[in-house]
MARMAR-296471 format. One line per 8 residues: number of its first residue (from 1); their letters; for each residue x, y, z of N, C-alpha, C. Coordinates in Angstrom, 2 decimals. Example, Ala and Ser with C-alpha at 12.3 -4.5 7.8 and 13.67 -1.06 7.14 Angstrom:
1 = as = 13.19 -5.69 7.80 12.30 -4.50 7.80 13.20 -3.30 7.80; 12.85 -2.25 7.08 13.67 -1.06 7.14 12.90 0.03 7.87
***
This chain:
1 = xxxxxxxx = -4.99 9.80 15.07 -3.75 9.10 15.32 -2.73 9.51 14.25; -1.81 9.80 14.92 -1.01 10.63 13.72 0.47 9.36 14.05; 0.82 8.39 12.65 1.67 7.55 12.36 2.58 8.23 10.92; 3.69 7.66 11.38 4.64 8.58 10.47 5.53 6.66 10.46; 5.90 6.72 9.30 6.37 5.78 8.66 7.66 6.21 7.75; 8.97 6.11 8.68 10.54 6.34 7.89 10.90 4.51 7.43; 11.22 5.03 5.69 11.37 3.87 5.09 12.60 4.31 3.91; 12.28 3.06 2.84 12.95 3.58 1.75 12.33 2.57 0.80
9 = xxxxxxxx = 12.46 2.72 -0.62 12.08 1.95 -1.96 10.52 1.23 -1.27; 10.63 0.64 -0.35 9.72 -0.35 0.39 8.70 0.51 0.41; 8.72 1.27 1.22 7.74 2.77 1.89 7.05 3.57 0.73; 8.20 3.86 -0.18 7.55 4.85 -0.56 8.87 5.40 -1.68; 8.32 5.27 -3.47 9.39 5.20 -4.47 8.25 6.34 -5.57; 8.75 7.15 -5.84 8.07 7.62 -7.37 8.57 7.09 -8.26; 7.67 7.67 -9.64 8.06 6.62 -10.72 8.94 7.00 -11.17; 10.13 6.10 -11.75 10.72 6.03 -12.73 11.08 4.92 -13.66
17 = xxxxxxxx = 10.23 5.34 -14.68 10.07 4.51 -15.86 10.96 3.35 -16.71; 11.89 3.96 -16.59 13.34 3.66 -16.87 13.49 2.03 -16.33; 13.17 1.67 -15.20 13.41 0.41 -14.72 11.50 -0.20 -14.35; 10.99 0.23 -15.34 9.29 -0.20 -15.48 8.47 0.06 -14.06; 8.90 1.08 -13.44 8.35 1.57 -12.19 7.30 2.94 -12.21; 5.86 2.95 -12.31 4.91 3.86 -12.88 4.89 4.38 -11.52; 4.53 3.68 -10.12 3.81 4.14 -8.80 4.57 5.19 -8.56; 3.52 5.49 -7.21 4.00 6.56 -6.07 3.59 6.01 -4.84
25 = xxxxxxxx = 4.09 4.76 -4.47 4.04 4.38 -3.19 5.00 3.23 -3.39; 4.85 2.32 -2.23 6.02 1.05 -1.88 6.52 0.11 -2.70; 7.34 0.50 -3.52 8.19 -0.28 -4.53 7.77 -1.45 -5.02; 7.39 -2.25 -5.89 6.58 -3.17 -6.27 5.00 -3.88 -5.51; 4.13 -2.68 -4.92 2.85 -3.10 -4.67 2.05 -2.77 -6.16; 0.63 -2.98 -6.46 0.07 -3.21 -7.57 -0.80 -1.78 -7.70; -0.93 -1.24 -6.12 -1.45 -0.19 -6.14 -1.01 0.48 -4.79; -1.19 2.07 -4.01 -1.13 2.57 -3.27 -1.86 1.92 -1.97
33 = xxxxxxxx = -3.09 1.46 -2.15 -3.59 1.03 -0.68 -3.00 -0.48 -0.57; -2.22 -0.91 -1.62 -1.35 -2.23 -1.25 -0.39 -2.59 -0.09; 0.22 -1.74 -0.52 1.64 -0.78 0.03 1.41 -0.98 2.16; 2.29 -1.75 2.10 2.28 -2.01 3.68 2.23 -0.59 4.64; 2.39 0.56 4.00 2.27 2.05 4.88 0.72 1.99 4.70; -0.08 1.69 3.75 -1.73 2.40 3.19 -2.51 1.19 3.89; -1.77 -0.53 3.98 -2.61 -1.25 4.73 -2.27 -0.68 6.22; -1.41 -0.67 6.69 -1.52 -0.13 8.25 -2.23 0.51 8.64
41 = xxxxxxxx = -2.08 1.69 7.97 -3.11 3.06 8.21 -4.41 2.58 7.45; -5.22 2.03 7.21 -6.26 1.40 6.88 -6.50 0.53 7.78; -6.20 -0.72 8.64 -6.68 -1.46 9.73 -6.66 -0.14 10.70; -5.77 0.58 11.18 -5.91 1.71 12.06 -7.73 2.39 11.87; -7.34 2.86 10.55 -9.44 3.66 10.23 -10.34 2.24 10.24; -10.23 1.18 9.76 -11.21 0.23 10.18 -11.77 0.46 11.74; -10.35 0.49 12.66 -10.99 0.18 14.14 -11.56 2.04 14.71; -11.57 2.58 13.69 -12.33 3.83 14.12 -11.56 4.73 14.35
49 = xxxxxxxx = -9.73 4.46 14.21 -9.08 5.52 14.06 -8.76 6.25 13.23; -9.16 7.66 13.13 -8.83 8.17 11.65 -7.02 8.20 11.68; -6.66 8.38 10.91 -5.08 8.93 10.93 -4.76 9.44 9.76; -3.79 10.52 10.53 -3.07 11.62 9.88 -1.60 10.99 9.46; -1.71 10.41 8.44 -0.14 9.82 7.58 1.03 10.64 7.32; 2.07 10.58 7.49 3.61 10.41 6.63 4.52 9.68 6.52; 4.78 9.55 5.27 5.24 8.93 5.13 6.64 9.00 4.45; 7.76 8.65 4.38 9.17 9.28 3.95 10.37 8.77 3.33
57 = xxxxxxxx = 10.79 8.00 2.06 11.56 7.43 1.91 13.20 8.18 2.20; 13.94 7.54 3.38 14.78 7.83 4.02 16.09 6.83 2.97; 16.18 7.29 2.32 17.28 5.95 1.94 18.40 6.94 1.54; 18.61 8.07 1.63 19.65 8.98 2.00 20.13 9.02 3.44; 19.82 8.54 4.37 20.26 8.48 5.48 20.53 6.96 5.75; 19.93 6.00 4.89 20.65 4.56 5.41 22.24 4.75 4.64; 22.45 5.08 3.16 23.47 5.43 2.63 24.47 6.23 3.43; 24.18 7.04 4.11 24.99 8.14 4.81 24.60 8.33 6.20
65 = xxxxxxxx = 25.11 7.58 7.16 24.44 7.67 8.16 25.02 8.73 9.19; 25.99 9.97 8.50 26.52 10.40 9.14 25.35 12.30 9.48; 24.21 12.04 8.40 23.44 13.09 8.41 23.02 13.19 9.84; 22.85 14.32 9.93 22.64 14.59 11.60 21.25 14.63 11.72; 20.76 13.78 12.48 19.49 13.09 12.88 18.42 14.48 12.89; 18.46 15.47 13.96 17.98 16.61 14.13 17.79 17.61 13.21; 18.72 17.45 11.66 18.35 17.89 10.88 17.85 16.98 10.00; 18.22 15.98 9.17 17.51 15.04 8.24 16.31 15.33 8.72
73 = xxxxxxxx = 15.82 14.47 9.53 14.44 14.46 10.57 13.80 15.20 10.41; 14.23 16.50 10.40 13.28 17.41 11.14 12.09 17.73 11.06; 10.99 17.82 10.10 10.11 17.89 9.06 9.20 16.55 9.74; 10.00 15.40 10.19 9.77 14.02 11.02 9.32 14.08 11.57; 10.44 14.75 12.94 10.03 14.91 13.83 9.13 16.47 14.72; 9.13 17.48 13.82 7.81 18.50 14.02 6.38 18.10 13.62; 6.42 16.76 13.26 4.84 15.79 12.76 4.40 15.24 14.14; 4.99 15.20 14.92 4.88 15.00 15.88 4.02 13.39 16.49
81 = xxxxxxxx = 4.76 12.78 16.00 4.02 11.19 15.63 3.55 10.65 16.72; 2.00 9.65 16.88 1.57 9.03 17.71 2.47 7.74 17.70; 2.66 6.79 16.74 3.55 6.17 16.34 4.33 6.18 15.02; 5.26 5.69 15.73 6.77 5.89 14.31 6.94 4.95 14.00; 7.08 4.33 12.63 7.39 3.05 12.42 8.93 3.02 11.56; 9.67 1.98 12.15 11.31 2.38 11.31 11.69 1.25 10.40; 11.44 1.58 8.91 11.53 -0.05 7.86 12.77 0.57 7.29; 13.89 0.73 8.50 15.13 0.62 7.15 16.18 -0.04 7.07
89 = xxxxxxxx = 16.95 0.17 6.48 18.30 -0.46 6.45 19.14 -0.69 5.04; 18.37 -1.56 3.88 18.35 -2.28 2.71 19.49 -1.19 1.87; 19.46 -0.17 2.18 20.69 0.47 1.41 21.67 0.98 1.82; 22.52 0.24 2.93 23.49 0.67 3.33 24.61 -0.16 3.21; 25.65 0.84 2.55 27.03 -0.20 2.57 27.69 -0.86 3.75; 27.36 -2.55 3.52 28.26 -2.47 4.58 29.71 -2.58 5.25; 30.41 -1.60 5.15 31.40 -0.69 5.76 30.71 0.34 6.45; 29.75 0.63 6.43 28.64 1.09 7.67 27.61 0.98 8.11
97 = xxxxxxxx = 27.35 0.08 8.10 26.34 -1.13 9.37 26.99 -0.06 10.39; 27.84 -0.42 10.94 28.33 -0.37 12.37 27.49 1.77 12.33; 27.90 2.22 11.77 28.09 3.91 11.44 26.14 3.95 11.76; 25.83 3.01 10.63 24.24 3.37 10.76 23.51 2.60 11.86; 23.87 1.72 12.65 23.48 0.73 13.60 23.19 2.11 14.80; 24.49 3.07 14.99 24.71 4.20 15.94 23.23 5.18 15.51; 23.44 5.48 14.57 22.49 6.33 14.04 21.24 5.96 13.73; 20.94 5.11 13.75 19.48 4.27 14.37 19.21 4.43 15.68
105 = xxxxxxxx = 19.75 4.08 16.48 19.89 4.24 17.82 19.63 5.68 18.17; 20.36 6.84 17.91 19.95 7.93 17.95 18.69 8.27 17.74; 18.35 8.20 16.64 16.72 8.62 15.62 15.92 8.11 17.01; 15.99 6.55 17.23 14.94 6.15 18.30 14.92 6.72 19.38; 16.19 6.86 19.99 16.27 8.22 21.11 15.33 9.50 20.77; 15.75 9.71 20.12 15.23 11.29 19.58 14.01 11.18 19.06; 13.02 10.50 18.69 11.83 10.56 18.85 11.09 10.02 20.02; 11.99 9.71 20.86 11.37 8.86 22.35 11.52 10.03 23.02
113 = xxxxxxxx = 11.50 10.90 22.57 11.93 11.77 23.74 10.81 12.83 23.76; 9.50 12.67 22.70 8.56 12.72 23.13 7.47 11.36 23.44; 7.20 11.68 24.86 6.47 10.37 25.59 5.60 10.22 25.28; 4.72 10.42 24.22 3.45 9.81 23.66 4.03 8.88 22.55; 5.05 9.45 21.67 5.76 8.86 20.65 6.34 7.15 21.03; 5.40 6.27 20.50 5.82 4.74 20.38 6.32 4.69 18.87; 7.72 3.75 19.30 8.72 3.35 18.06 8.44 1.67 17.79; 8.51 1.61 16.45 8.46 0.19 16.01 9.46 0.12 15.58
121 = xxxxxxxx = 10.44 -0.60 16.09 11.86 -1.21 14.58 11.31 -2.26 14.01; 11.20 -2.52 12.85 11.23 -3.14 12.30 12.77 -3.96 11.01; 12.85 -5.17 10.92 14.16 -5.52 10.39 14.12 -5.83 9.08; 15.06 -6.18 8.42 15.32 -6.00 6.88 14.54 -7.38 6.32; 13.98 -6.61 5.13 13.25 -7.65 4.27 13.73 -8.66 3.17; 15.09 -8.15 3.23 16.30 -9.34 2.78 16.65 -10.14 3.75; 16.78 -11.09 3.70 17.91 -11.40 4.21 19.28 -11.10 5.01; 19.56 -10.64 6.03 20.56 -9.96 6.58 21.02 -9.84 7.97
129 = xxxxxxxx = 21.73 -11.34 8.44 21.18 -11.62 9.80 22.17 -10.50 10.66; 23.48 -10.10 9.68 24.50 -9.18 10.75 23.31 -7.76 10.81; 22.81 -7.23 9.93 21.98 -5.83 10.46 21.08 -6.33 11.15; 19.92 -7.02 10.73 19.09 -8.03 11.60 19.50 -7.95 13.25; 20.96 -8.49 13.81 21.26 -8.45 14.96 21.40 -6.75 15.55; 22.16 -5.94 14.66 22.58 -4.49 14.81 21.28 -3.91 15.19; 19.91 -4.03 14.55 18.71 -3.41 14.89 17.96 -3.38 15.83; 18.54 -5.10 15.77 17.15 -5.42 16.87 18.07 -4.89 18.58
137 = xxxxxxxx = 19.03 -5.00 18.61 20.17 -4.92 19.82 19.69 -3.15 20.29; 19.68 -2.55 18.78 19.38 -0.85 18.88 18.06 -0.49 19.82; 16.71 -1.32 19.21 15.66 -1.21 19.34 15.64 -1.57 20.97; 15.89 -2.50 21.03 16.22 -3.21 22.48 16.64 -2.05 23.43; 17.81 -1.73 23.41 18.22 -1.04 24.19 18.39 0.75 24.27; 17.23 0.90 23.55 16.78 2.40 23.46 14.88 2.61 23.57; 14.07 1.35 23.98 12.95 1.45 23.90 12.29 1.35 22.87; 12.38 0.06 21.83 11.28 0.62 20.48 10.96 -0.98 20.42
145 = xxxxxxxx = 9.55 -1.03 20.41 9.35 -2.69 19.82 9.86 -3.00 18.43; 10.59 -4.52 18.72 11.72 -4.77 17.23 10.40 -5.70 16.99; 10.01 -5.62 15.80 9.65 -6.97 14.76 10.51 -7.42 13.47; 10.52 -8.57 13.96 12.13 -9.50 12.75 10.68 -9.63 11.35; 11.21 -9.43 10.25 11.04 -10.24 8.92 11.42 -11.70 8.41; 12.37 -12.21 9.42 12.62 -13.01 8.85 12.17 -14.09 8.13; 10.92 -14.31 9.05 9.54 -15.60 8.28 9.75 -15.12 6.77; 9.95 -13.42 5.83 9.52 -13.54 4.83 10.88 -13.44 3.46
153 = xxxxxxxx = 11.76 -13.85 4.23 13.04 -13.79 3.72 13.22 -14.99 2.51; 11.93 -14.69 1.45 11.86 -15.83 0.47 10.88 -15.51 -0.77; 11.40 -15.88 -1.56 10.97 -15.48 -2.55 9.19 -15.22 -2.86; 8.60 -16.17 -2.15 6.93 -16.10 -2.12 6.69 -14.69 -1.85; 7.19 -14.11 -0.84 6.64 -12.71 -1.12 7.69 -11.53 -1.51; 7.72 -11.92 -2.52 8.59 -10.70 -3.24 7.74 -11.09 -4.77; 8.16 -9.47 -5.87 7.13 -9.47 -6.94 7.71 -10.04 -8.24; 8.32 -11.13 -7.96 8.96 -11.89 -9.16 8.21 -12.66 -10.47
161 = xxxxxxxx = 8.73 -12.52 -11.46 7.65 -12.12 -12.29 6.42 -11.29 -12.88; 6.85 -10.22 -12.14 5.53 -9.48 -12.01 6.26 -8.00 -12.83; 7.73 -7.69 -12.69 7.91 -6.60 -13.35 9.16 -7.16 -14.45; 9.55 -6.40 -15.12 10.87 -7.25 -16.09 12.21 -6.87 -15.59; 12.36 -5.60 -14.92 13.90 -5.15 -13.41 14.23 -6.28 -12.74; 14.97 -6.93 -12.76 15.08 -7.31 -11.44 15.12 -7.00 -10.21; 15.47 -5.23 -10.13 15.51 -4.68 -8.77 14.10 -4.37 -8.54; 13.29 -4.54 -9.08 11.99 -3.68 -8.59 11.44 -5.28 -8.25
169 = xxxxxxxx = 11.53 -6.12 -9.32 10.67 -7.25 -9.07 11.60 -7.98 -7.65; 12.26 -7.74 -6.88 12.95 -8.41 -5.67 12.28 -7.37 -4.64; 11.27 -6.79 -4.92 10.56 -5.85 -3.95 9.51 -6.96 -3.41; 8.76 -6.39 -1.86 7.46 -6.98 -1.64 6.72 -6.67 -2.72; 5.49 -8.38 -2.99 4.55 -7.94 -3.20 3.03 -7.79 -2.97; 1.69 -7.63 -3.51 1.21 -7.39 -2.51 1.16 -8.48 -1.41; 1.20 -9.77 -1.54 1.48 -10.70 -0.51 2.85 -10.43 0.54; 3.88 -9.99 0.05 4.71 -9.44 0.59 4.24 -7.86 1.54
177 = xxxxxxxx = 3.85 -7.22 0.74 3.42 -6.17 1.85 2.64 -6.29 2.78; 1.40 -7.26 2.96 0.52 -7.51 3.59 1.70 -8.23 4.57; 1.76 -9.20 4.13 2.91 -9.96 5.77 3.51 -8.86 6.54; 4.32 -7.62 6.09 5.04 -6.24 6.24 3.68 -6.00 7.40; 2.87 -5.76 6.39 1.61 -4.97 7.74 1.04 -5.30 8.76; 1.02 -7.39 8.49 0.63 -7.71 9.60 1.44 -8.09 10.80; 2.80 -8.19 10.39 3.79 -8.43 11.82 3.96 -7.02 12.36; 3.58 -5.93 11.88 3.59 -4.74 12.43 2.81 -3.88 13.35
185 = xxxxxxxx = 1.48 -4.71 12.85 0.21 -4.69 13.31 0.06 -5.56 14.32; 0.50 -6.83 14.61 0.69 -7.99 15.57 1.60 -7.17 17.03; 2.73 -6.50 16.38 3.53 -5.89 17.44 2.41 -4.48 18.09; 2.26 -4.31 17.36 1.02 -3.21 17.21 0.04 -3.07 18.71; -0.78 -4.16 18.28 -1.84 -5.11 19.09 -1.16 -5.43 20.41; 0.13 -5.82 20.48 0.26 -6.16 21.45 0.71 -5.08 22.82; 1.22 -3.70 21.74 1.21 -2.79 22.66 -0.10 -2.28 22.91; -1.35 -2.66 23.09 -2.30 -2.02 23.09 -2.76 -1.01 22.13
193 = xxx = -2.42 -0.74 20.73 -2.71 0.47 20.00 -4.09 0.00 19.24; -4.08 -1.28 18.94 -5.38 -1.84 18.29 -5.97 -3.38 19.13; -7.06 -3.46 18.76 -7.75 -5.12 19.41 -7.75 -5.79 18.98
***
């Protein structure tokens, strides 16, 4: 099963020290198999599926949503994904919501357009009910199952206290990523991909 996971900070951050950040995976988990991309793909090999991972922090294209899908992507989309999962949004100005709302929409087109390829949207792990609406409207009306975050739009799962940044510690943590994996996994299940 080959799952490809476009994210940003959440997904997938190398270290930099500078703001007490050592990892190489999802922005304040405690370790790599924490990380809501390494639990997914781990319940996946539990039920006997092996899978072939990528994973991609995209947060140059939530910033700039004017990169042209077919090229950003591309590398994406020649992985040729069984499922795609889409965790973004969190860094885009908004004066372009509207710019990246379009360009979401596209991406999901453009990987639907191979028919084995199932899309997950998934919505922002802040707080953010105007993108929140922009995503889920995208997902909706281009074919991709939307799962909302909103249940976790609170401080319990984010890693507060846990780093001395404030930007890193306003990340999931591992309680936060696990919720990440299991509403993903719930949408998951219900398309038939797991039991």
């Amino acid at each position: 099963m080959r799952l490809l996971v476009l994210g940003n900070s959440i997904a997938l951050h190398g270290p930099k020290p500078d703001i007490g950040w050592t990892g190489n995976w999802g922005m304040a988990a405690s370790a790599e198999d924490k990380d809501f991309v390494h639990v997914l793909a781990s319940e996946f090999e539990k039920a006997g599926m092996p899978v072939t991972l990528r994973v991609r922090n995209a947060a140059d294209f939530e910033r700039d949503p004017s990169l042209p899908v077919e090229d950003y992507f591309a590398e994406d989309l020649a992985f040729s994904p069984d499922i795609a999962v889409l965790r973004l949004s969190e860094n885009t100005p908004g004066e372009l919501y509207e710019a990246f709302s379009g360009a979401y929409g596209a991406l999901i087109r453009r990987l639907r357009q191979d028919p084995r390829c199932s899309v997950t949207a998934v919505g922002p792990f802040w707080e953010n009910p105007r993108m929140e609406a922009l995503l889920k409207a995208q997902a909706e009306e281009n074919g991709a199952a939307w799962v909302s975050l909103a249940h976790l739009h609170s401080e319990a799962y984010r890693a507060v206290g846990q780093f001395g940044h404030a930007g890193v510690a306003s990340h999931p943590s591992d309680k936060g990523m696990r919720a990440i994996a299991d509403a993903v996994l719930a949408s998951l299940r219900r398309e038939g991909f797991l039991s």
